[in-house]
Structures are given as C-alpha cells and as structure tokens.
C-alpha atoms as a printed R data frame, in Angstrom:
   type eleno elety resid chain resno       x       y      z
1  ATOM     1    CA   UNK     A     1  -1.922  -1.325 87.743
2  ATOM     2    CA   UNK     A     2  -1.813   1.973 85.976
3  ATOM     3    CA   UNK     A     3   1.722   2.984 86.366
4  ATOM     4    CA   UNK     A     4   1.409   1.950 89.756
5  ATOM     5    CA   UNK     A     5  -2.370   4.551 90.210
6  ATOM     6    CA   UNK     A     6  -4.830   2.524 91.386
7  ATOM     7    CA   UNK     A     7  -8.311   3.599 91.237
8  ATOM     8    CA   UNK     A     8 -11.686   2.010 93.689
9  ATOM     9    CA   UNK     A     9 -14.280  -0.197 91.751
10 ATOM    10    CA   UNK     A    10 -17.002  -1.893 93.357
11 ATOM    11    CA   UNK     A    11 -16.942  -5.572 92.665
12 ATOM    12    CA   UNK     A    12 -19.692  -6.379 90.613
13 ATOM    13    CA   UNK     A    13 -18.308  -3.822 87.895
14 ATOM    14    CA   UNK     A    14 -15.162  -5.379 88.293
15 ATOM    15    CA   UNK     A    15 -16.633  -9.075 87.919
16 ATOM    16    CA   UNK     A    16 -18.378  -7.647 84.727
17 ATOM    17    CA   UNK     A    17 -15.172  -6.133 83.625
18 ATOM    18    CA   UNK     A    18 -12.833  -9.445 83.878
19 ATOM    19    CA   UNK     A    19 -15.938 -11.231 82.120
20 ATOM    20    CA   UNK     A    20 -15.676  -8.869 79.321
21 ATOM    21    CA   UNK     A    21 -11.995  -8.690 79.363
22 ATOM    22    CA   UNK     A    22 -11.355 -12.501 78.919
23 ATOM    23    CA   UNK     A    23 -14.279 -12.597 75.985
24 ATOM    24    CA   UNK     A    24 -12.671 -10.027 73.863
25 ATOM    25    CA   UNK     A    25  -9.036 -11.527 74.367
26 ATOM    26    CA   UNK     A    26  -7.343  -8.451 76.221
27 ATOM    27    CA   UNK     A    27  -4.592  -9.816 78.190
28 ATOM    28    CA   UNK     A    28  -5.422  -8.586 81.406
29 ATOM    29    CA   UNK     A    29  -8.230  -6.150 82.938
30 ATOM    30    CA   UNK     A    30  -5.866  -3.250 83.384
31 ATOM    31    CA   UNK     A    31  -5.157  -3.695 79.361
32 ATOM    32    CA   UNK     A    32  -9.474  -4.031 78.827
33 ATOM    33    CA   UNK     A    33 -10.040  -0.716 81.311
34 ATOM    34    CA   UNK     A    34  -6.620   1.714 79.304
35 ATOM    35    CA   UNK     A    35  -8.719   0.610 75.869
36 ATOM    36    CA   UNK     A    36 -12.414   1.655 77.347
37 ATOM    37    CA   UNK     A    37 -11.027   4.740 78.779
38 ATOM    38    CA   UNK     A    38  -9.016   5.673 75.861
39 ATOM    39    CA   UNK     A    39 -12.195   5.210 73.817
40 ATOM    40    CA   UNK     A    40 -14.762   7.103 75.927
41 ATOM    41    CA   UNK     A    41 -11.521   9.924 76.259
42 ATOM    42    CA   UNK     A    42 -11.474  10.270 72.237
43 ATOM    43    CA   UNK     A    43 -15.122  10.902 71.758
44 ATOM    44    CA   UNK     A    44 -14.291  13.938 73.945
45 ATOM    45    CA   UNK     A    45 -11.536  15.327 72.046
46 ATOM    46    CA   UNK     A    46 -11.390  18.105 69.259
47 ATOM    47    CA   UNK     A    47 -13.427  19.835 71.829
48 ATOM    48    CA   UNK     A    48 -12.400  23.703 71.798
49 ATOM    49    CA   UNK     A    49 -13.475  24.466 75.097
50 ATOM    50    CA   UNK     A    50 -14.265  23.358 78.605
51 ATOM    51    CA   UNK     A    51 -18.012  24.415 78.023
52 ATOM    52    CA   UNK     A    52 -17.917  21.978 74.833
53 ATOM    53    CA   UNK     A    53 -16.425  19.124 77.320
54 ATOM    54    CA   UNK     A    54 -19.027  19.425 79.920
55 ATOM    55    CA   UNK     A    55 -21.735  19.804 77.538
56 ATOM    56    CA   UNK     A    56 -20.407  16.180 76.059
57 ATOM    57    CA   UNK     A    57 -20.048  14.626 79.468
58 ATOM    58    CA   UNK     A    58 -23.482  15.542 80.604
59 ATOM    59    CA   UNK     A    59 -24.281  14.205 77.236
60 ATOM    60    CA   UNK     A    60 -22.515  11.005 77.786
61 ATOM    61    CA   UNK     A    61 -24.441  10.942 81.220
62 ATOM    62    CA   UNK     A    62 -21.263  11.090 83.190
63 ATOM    63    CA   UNK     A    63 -22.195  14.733 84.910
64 ATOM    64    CA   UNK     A    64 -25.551  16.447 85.381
C-alpha cells in the first residue's frame, strides 16, 4: 500500500471508501485514495507561501 507507507483509517471511512472505489471503477482502494489525495493536494498548489497553505487548509476545514 503506498510504496509500502501505510497510514490508520477507522473502518467505517474505509467501508465508505471501498464502496466508492468499486462504483467509480478504480482498481483497488489504494488506486481510489492516490486520486482523492492528489486532487485535494492540487487545489493547494500555486500557493506562494506557507501562510497561503494554511489559510487554504483551514479553508478546506482540514486545520482550525
């Protein structure tokens, strides 16, 4: 998984995640989790600064 990283996910995420994985044809959850993450990571970037980062993550909701 990952290059051989493995991250923790609680199991009802990762029941939602295979659900959504199989319905929009990704080959396997790791494949379905590389695309979200590569999404959410490209609405960060052009961002000229660290300030500009966190200001888009609190945005985003992920930090407060």
């Amino acid at each position: 998984m990952f290059g051989g990283a493995k991250i923790k996910i609680n199991k009802q995420l990762l029941e939602r995640v295979k659900k959504y994985a199989e319905l929009a044809g990704f080959s396997s959850v790791d494949e379905f989790v590389e695309y979200a993450l590569e999404k959410e990571l490209s609405k960060l970037s052009g961002s000229d600064s660290e300030e500009e980062i966190k200001k888009k993550l609190k945005g985003l909701g992920y930090i407060s």
